[in-house]
C-alpha positions as CSV (number, residue, x, y, z in Angstrom):
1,X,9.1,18.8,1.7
2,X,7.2,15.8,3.1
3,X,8.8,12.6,3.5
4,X,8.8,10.0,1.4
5,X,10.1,6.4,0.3
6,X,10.3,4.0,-2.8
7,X,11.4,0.8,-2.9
8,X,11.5,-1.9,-5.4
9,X,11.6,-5.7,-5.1
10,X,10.9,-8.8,-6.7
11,X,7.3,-9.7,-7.2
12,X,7.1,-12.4,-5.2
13,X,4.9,-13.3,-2.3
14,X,8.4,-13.9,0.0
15,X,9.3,-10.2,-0.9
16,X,6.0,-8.9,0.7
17,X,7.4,-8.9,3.6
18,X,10.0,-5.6,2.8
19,X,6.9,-3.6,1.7
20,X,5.8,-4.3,5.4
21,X,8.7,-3.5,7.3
22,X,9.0,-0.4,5.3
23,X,5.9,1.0,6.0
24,X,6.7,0.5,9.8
25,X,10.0,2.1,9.5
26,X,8.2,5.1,7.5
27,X,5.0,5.5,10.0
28,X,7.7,5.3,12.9
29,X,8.8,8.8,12.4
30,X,5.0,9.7,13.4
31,X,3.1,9.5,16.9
32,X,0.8,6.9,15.4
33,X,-1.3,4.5,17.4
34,X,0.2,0.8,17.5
35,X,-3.1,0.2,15.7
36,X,-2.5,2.6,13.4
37,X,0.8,1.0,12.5
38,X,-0.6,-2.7,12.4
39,X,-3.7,-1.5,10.2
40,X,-1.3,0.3,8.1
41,X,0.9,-2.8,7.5
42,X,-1.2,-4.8,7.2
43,X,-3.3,-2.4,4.0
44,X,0.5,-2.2,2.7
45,X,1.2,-5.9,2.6
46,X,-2.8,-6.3,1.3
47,X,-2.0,-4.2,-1.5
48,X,0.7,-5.9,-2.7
49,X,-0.4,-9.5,-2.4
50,X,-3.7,-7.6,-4.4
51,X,-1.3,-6.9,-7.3
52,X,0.3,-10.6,-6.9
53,X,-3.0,-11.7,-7.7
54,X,-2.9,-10.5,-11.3
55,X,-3.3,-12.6,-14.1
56,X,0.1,-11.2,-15.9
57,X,3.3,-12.1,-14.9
58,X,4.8,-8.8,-12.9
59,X,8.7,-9.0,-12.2
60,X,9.1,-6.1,-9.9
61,X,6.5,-4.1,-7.6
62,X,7.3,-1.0,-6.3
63,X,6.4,0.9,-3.0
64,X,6.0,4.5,-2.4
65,X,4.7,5.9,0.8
66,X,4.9,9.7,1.6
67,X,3.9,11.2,4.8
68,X,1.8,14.2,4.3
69,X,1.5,15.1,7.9
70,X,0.1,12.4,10.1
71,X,-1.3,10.9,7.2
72,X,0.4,8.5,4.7
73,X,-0.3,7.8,1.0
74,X,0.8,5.0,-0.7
75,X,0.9,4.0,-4.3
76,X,2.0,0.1,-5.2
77,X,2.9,-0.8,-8.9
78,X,3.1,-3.8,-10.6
79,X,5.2,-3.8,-13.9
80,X,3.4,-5.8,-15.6
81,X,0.6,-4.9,-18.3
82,X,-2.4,-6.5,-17.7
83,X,-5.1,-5.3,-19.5
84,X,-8.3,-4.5,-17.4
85,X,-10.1,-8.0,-18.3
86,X,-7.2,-9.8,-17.2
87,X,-6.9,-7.5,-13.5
88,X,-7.6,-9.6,-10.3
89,X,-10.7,-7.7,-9.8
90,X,-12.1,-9.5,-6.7
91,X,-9.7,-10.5,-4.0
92,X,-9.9,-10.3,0.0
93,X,-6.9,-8.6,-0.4
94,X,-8.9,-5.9,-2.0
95,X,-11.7,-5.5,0.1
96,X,-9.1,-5.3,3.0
97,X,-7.3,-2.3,1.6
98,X,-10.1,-0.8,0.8
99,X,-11.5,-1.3,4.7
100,X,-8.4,0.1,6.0
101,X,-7.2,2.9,3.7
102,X,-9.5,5.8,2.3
103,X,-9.3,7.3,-1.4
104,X,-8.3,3.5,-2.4
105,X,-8.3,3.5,-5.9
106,X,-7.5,0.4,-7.9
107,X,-5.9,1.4,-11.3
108,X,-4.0,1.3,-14.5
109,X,-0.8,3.6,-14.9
110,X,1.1,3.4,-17.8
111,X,-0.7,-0.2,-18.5
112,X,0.4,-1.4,-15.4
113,X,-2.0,-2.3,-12.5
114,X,-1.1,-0.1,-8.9
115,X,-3.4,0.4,-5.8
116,X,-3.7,3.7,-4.6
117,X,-4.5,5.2,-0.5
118,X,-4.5,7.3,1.9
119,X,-4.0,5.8,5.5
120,X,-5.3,8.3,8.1
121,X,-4.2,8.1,11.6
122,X,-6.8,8.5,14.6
123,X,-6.2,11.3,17.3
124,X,-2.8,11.0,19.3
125,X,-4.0,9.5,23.5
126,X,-4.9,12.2,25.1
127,X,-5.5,14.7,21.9
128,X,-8.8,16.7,21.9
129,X,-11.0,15.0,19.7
C-alpha cells in the first residue's frame, strides 16, 4: 500500500502554510533532492492559493498527497461550487503548478474546483542516470 495523507483546513491564505509543511513532512520519508522538496512545496502551496483565487466562497480545502514510489501525486479540493465561468482560470499560481508538477490537470469534481499532479523526483546524487 503506498503512502498517503489528507488533511483539511480552513480556506484561508494563513492556512496555506499546513499544506506546505505537510508536503515536506510526506516527501521526507523519500531520498528526494532539497530541490525536489522546495519545488514540491512550493507547486503544493501554488495549488492551493490557485483554488483561493476562485470566485466562490470555499470554507475548507483539502490535501491529499500519496507517494507512489519516488513520485508523489497530489489532489487539492476546494468545497466550494463554482461553476466553470466563475473558476480562476488565469493565475501565476497556475502557470507555477503547472511548471513544476506533470499531469497537472485543473478540474471540477463533484462541482467543486481541485488541481491535480504528479511531482517527479530527479535521480538520487550519485544514481546512474
Amino acid at each position: 500500500m503506498d503512502p498517503s495523507i489528507s488533511i483539511s483546513f480552513p480556506a484561508r491564505t494563513e492556512f496555506v502554510r499546513v499544506a506546505r509543511l505537510a508536503a515536506t513532512g510526506v516527501v521526507s520519508i523519500t531520498d528526494w533532492t532539497v530541490d525536489d522538496v522546495e519545488d514540491f512545496r512550493l507547486a503544493v502551496s501554488e495549488a492551493c492559493a490557485h483554488l483561493l483565487a476562485t470566485p466562490a466562497a470555499a470554507s475548507t480545502l483539502t490535501v491529499q498527497i500519496t507517494l507512489r514510489g519516488r513520485d508523489a501525486e497530489v489532489f487539492v479540493r476546494a468545497d466550494s461550487t463554482a461553476s466553470p465561468d466563475e473558476a480562476a482560470s488565469e493565475t501565476l499560481a497556475r502557470d507555477v503548478v503547472s511548471a513544476l508538477g506533470e499531469n497537472v490537470s485543473f478540474e471540477s469534481v463533484d462541482g467543486s474546483p481541485a488541481v491535480r499532479f504528479t511531482k517527479r523526483a530527479s535521480q538520487p546524487s550519485g544514481a546512474p542516470s
